[in-house]
C-alpha positions in Angstrom: -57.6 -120.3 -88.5 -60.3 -120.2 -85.6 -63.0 -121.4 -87.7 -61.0 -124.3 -88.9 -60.2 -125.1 -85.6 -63.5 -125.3 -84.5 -64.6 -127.1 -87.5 -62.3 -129.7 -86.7 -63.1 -129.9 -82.9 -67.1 -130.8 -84.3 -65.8 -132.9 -85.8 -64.1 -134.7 -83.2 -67.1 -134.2 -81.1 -69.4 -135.6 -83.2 -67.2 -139.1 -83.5 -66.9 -138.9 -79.7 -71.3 -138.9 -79.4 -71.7 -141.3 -81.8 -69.7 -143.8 -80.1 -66.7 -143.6 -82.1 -64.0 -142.5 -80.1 -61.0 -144.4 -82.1 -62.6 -142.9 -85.0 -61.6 -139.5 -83.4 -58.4 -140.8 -82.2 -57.2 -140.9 -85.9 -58.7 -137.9 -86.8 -56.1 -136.2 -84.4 -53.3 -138.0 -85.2 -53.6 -137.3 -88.8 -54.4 -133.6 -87.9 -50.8 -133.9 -85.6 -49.2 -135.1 -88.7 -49.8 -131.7 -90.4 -48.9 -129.7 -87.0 -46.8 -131.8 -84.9 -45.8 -128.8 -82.6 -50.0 -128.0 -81.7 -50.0 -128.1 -78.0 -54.1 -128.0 -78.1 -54.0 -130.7 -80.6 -52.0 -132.9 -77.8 -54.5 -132.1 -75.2 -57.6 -132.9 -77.1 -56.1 -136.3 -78.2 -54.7 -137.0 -74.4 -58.6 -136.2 -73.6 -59.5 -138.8 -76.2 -56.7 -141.7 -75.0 -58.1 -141.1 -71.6 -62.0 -141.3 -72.4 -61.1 -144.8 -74.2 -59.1 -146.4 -71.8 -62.0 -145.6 -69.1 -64.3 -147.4 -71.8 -65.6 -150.4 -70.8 -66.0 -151.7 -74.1 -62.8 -151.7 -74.8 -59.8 -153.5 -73.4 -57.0 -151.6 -74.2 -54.8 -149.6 -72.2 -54.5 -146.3 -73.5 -53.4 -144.9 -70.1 -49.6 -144.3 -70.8 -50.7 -142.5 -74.5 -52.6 -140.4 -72.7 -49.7 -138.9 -70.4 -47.5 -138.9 -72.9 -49.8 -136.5 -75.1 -50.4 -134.1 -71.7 -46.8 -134.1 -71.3 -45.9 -132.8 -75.0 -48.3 -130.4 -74.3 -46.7 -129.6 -71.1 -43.7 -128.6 -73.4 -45.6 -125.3 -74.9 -47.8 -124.4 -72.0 -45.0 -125.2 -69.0 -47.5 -123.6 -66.2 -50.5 -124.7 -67.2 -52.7 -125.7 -64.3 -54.7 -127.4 -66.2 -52.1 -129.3 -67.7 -50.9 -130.8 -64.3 -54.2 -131.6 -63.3 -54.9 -133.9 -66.7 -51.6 -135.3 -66.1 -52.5 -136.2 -62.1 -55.5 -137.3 -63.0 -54.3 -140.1 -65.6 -51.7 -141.1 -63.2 -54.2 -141.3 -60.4 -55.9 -144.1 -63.1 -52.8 -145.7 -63.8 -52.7 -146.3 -59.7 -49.6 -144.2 -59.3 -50.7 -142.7 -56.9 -47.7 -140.8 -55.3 -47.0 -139.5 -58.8 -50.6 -138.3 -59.4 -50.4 -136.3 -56.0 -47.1 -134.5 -57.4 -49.2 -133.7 -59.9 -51.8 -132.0 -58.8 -50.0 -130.5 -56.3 -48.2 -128.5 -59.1 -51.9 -128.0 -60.8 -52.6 -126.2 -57.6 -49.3 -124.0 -57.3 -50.4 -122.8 -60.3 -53.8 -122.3 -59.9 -54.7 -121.9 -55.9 -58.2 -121.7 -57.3 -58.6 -124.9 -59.1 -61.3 -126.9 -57.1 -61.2 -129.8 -59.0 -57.4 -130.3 -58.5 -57.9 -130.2 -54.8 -61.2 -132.7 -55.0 -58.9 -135.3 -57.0 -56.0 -135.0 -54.2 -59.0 -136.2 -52.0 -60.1 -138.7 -53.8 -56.1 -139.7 -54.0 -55.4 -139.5 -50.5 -58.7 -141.6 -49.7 -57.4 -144.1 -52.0 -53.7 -144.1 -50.1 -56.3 -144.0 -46.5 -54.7 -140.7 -45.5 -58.6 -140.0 -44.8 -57.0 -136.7 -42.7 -55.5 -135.2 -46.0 -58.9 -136.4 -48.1 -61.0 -134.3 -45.7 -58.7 -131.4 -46.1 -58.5 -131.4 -49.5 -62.6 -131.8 -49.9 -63.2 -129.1 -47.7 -61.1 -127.0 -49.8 -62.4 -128.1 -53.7 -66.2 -127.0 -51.4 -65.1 -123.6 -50.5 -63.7 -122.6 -53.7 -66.8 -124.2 -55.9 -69.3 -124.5 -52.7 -72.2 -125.1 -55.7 -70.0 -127.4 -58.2 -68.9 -129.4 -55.2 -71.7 -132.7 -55.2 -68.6 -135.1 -55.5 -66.9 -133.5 -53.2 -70.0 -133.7 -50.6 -70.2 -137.2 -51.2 -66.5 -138.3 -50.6 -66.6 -136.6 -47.3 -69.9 -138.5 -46.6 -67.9 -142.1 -47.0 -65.4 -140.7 -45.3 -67.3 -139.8 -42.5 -68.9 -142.7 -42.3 -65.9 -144.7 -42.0 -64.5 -142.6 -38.9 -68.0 -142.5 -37.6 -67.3 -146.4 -35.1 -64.7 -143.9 -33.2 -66.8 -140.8 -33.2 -70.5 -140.8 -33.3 -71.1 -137.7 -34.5 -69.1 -138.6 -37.6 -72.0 -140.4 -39.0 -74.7 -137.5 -38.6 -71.7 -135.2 -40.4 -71.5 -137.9 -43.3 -75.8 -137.8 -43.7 -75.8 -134.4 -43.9 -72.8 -134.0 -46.3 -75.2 -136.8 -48.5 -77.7 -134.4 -48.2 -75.8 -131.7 -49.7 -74.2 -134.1 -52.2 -78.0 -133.9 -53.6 -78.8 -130.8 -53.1 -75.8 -129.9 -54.9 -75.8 -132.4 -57.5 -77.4 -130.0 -60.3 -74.8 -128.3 -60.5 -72.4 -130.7 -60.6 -70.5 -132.1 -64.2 -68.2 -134.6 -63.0 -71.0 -135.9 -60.1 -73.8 -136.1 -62.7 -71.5 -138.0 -65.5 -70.3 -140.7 -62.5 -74.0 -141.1 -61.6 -74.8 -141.5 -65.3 -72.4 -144.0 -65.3 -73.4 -145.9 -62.3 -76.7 -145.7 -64.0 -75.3 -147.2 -66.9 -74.3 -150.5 -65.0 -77.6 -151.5 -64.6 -78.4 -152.8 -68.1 -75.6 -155.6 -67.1 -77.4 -156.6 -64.0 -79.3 -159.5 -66.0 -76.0 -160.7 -67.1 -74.4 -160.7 -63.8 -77.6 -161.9 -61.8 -78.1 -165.1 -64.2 -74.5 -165.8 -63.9 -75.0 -165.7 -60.1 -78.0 -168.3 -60.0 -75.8 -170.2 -62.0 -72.7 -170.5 -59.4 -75.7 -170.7 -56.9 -77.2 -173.3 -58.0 -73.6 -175.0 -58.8 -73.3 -174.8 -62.5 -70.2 -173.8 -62.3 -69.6 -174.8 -66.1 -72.8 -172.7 -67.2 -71.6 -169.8 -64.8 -68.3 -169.6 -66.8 -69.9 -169.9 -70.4 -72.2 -166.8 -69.3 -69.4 -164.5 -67.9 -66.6 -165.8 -71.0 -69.3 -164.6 -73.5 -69.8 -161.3 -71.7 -66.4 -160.3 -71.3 -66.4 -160.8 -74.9 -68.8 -158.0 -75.5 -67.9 -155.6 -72.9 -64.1 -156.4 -72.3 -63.4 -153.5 -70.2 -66.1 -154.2 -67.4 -63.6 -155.1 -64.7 -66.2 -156.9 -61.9 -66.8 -159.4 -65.2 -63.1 -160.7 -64.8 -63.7 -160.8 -61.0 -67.2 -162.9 -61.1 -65.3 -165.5 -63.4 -62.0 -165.5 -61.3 -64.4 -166.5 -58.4 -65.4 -169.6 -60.2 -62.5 -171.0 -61.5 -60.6 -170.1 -57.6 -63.8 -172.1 -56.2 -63.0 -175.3 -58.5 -59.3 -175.4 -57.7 -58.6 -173.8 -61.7 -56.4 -171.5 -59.3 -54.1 -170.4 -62.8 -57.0 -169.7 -64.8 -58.3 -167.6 -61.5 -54.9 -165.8 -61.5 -55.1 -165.1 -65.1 -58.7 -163.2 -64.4 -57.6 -161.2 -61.7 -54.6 -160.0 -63.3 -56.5 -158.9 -66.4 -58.7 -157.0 -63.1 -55.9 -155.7 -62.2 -54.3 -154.4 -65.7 -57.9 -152.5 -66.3 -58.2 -151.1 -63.3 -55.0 -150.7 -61.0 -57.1 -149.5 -58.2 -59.3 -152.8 -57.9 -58.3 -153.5 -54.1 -61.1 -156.5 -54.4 -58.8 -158.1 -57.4 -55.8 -157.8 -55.6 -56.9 -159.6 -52.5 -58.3 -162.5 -54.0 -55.3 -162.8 -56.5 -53.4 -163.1 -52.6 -55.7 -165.3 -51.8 -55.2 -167.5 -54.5 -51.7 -167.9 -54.7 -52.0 -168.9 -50.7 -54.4 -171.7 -52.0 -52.1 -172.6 -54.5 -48.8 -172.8 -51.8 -47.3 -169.9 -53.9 -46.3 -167.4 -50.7 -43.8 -165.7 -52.9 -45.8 -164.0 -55.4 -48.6 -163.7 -52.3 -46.0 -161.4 -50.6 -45.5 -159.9 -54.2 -49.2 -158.9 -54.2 -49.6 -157.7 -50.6 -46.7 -155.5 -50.9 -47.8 -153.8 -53.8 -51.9 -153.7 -51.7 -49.9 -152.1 -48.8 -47.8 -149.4 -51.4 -51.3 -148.6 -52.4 -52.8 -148.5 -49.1 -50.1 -148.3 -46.7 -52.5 -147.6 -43.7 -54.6 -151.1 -44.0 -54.5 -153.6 -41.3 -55.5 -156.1 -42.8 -52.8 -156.2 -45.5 -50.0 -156.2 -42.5 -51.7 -158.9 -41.0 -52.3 -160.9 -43.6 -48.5 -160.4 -44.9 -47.5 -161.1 -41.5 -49.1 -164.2 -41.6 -47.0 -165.5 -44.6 -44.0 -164.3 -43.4 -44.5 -166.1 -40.5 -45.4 -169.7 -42.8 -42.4 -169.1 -44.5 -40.1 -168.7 -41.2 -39.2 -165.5 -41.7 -40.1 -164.4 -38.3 -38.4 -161.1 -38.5 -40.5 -159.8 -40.7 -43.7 -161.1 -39.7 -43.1 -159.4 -36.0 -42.8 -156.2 -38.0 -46.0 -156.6 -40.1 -47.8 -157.9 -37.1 -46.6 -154.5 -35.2 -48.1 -152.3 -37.9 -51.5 -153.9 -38.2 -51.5 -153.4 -34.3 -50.7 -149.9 -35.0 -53.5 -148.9 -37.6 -56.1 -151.1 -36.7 -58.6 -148.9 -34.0 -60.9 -151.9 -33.5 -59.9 -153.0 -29.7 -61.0 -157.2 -30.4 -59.1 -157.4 -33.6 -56.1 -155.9 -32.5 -56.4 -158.2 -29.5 -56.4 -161.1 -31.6 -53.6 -159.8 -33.8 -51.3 -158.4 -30.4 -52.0 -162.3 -28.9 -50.6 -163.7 -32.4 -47.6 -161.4 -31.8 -47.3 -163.1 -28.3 -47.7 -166.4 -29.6 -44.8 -165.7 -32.1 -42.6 -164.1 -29.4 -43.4 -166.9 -27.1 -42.8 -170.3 -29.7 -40.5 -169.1 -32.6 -38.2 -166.0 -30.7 -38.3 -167.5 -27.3 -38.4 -164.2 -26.2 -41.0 -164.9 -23.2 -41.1 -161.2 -21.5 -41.8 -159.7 -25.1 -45.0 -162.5 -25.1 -45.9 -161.3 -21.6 -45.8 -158.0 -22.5 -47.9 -158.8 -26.1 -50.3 -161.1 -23.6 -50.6 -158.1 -20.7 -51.6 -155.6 -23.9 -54.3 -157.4 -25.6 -55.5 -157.5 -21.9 -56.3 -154.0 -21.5 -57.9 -154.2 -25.0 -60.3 -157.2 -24.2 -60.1 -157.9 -20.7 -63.3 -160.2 -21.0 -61.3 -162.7 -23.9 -60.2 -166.0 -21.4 -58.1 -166.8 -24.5 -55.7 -164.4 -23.0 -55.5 -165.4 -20.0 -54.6 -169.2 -21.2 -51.8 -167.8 -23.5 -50.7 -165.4 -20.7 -50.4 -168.4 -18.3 -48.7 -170.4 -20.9 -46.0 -167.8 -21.2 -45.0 -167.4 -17.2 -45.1 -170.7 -17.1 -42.8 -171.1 -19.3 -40.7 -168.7 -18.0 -41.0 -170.6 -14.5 -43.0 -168.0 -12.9 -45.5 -170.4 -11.3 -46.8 -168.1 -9.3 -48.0 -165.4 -11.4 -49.1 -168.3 -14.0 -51.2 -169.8 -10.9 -53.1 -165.9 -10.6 -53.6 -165.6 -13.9 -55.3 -168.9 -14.1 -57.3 -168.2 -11.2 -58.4 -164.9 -12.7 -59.9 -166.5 -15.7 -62.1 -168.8 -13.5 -63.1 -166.3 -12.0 -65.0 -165.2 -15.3 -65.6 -168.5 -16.4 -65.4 -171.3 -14.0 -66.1 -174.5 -16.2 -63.9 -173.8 -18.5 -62.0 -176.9 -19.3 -59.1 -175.4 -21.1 -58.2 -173.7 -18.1 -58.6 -176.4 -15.3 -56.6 -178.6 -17.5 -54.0 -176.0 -17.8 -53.8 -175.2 -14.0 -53.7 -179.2 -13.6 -50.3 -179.2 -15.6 -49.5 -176.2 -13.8 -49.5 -178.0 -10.1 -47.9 -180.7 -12.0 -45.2 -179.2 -12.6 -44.7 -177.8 -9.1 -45.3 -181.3 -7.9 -48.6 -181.1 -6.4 -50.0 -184.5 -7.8 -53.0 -184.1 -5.7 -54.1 -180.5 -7.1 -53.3 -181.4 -10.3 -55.7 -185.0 -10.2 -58.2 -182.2 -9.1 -58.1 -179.8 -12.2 -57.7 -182.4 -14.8 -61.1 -184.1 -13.2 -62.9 -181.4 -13.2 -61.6 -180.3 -17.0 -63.2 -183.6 -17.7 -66.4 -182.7 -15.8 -66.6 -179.8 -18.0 -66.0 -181.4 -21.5 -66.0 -185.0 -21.4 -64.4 -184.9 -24.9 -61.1 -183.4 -23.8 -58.4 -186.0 -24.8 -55.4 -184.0 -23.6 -57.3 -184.2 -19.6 -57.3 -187.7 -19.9 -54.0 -188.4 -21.8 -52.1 -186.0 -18.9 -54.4 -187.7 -15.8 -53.1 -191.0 -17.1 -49.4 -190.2 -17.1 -49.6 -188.9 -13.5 -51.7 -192.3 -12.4 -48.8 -194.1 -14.2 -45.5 -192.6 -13.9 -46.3 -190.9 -10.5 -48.9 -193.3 -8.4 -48.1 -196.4 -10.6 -51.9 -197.2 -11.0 -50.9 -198.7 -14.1 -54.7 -200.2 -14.6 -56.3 -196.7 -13.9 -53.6 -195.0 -16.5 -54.7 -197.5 -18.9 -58.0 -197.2 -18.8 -57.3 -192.9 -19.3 -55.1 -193.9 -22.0 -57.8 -195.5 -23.8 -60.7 -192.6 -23.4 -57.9 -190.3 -24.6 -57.6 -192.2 -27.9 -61.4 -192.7 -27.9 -61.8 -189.1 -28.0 -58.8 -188.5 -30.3 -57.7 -191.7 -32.7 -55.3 -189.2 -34.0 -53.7 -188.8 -30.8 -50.3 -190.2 -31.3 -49.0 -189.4 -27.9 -51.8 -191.3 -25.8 -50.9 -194.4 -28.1 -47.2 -194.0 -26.8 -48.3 -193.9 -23.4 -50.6 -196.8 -23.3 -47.9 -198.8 -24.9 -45.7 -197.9 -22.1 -48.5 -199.1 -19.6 -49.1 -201.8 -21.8 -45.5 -202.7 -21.5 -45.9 -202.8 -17.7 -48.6 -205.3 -17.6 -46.1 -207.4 -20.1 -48.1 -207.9 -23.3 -44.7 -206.4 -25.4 -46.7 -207.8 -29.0 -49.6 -205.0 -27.9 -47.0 -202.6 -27.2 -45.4 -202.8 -30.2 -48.7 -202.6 -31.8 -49.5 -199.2 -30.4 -46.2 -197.8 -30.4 -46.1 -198.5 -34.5 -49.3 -196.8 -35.0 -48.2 -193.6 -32.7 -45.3 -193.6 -34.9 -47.5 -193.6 -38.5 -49.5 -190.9 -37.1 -46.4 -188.7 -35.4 -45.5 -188.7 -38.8 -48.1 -186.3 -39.1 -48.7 -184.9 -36.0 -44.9 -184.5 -35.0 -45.8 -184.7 -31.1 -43.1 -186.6 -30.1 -39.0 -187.4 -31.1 -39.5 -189.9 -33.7 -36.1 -191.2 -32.1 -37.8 -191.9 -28.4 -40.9 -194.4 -30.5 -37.9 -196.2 -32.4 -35.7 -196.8 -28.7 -38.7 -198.0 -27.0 -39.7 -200.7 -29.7 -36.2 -201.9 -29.7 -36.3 -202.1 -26.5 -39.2 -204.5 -26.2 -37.5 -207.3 -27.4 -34.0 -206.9 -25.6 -34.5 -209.2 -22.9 
């Protein structure tokens, strides 16, 4: 019975060398037909399921047959280890990756000692960006199998590395675990058949650089011929489906870019690239729903991303579901360690407080954070302003304002805000000053003018002097449709009414766009031209 056991299992081998792993495939099925009940026979054909589905040439997935065959085996040999460890590892290539970390956990109840069980819970937990628990786990596959441990040395290297921004010795720990990744390579099964593999990839470099030259030099139609005909021949290479999703998302093709990253997606659940330009597309596209779709299933993945919150925040927020988007905005601020782009995220959260919730103290308090992160970013102090005035706190609006011209006194943005400011608290004098000198600083700035002409009209009836402002503001901006409106009201003045209807039609065509002004305040003052 041995011998014909091992008869059949060179035979199997010899299929699987030659290339011809369906060929062994059948070879175990028809063997299973004989012995349904052979637990071995069910491992060796999960094995095989497994080894096909990770084939690139093929693209099938086998991934589910595979578990399926573990788990019958599972049914003879209930505490196998090694059992629970094939089982985690096809669900860690499925991308269930809460399942595959059951898994192995049991793999390692069972066996305490299996070192590979606790380097695939690394590799797991890297994936879900628990980096703590992927270091732990590492550590431990490296001192149960401290020479069988090269892929182990290696994960903690990326994972130092990625720590290493908040601690700097973090990245002399991730070059010296690389060293010992080498050193320890030799000895090393799973490290020396991934680098085989890598090595591999390079005989479809040609394919993928021509294709490349192609889209670089922009022939886009010759691009998609190149990667079509290669997917053809190597149907499981997943960055293939990427390359040509690319293309047709470049063109506007943005269903035939879906379709593409999908299939990504289907051969490789893990491919975080895939997903976010499959987000990306359906944004292009207007499609938020199945956007949100995607970067929910991104964040199940990854749940300690960023960027993902943000991004999903962002959406939310298009779609006016402000609730939401506050929460997601609040978790990217949370994970993210980088002080300027939690800044910027933490002053989105403001603005949101501040124009959709109303909620002004929640802004001021979002403003006053991203402060202490970025003290040096005068974008804060304008939206900081913003909010107490708003909130009628002239005062504190007035010292923030100040503050910022402190670090940067010709900025425009900032004397024209201070000119509305002492506007507002009827200081016509101070407020002439800022919005001058906001047009010192840039010459350009339609607003300066537009709000310097309403004071010389409505407040110092200089209706010539408003006019003239009116007119630079619309020179700077012809899409301004609120400096039309106010130079037909001075235009009105003067008593040329067929002039002032003339402007006060074209700020309406463009507030149709714009929406600056209550389309109902254009259509009262153009009937009431003609009144009288």
């Amino acid at each position: 019975m041995k011998n014909k056991l091992q008869e059949f299992e060179k035979k199997i081998n010899k299929q699987v060398r030659s290339g011809n792993v369906q060929n062994a495939i059948e070879l175990c099925q028809l063997e299973l037909q004989k012995d349904p009940t052979n637990a071995d026979l069910h491992i060796r054909l999960g094995d095989l399921y497994l080894e096909w589905h990770l084939d690139i040439h093929n693209s099938y997935q086998y991934i589910d047959e595979s578990i399926t065959e573990y788990q019958r085996a599972l049914e003879t040999y209930i505490d196998s280890a090694e059992i629970y460890f094939k089982i985690g590892r096809a669900q860690y290539y499925k991308g269930d990756l809460d399942k595959a970390v059951n898994y192995l956990n049991m793999a390692t109840s069972k066996n305490p000692k299996l070192a590979k069980a606790y380097y695939l819970l690394a590799e797991v937990y890297t994936q879900k960006t628990h980096f703590f628990e992927a270091i732990l786990n590492a550590k431990h596959a490296i001192k149960l199998k401290p020479l069988n441990s090269a892929s182990a040395h290696f994960l903690l290297s990326n994972l130092y590395n990625v720590s290493s921004f908040r601690n700097p010795l973090s990245w002399w720990k991730s070059k010296w675990e690389f060293v010992l990744s080498l050193i320890t390579l030799p000895f090393d099964s799973i490290a020396i058949k991934n680098v085989l593999r890598s090595i591999s990839y390079l005989q479809f470099l040609p394919i993928i650089l021509k294709g490349y030259m192609k889209v670089r030099t922009n022939q886009l139609g010759e691009a998609i011929e190149i990667y079509t005909s290669a997917i053809e021949k190597l149907p499981g290479f997943v960055p293939l489906y990427c390359f040509l999703g690319n293309i047709y998302q470049s063109i506007g093709k943005y269903e035939e870019a879906i379709t593409e990253y999908k299939m990504a997606i289907w051969l490789d659940s893990l491919n975080i690239q895939a997903y976010r330009s499959l987000c990306q597309t359906y944004e292009e596209q207007g499609d938020y729903d199945s956007a949100i779709d995607i970067y929910l299933r991104l964040i199940k993945i990854l749940p300690n991303m960023p960027e993902f919150h943000s991004n999903l925040a962002n959406i939310y927020y298009i779609k006016g579901n402000i609730k939401e988007a506050i929460s997601h905005y609040q978790s990217a601020i949370t994970l993210n360690p980088n002080k300027r782009w939690t800044s910027i995220i933490t002053q989105t959260l403001g603005f949101v407080y501040q124009e959709n919730k109303g909620d002004l103290d929640a802004a001021i308090s979002a403003y006053q954070s991203a402060y202490l992160l970025t003290p040096d970013d005068i974008d804060i102090y304008v939206n900081l302003g913003s909010a107490f005035y708003d909130k009628e706190d002239f005062e504190n609006a007035l010292t923030v304002y100040r503050s910022a011209l402190d670090l940067d006194p010709n900025n425009a943005k900032i004397h024209c805000n201070l000119g509305f400011l002492y506007w507002g608290k009827s200081d016509t004098d101070e407020a002439i000053k800022e919005y001058e000198l906001a047009i010192a600083n840039d010459p350009m700035y339609d607003i300066a003018y537009n709000n310097l002409g309403v004071i010389y009209l409505d407040d110092l009836g200089r209706v010539q002097k408003a006019i003239e402002l009116f007119k630079k503001s619309i020179e700077c901006n012809p899409n301004y449709a609120l400096a039309y409106f106010n130079l037909a009201r001075a235009i009105t003045i003067v008593g040329d009414k067929i002039e002032a209807a003339k402007l006060y039609q074209i700020a309406q065509d463009i507030n149709k766009v714009t929406n600056e002004i209550d389309p109902q305040d254009i259509v009262n003052k153009i009937n009431n031209l003609f009144k009288s």
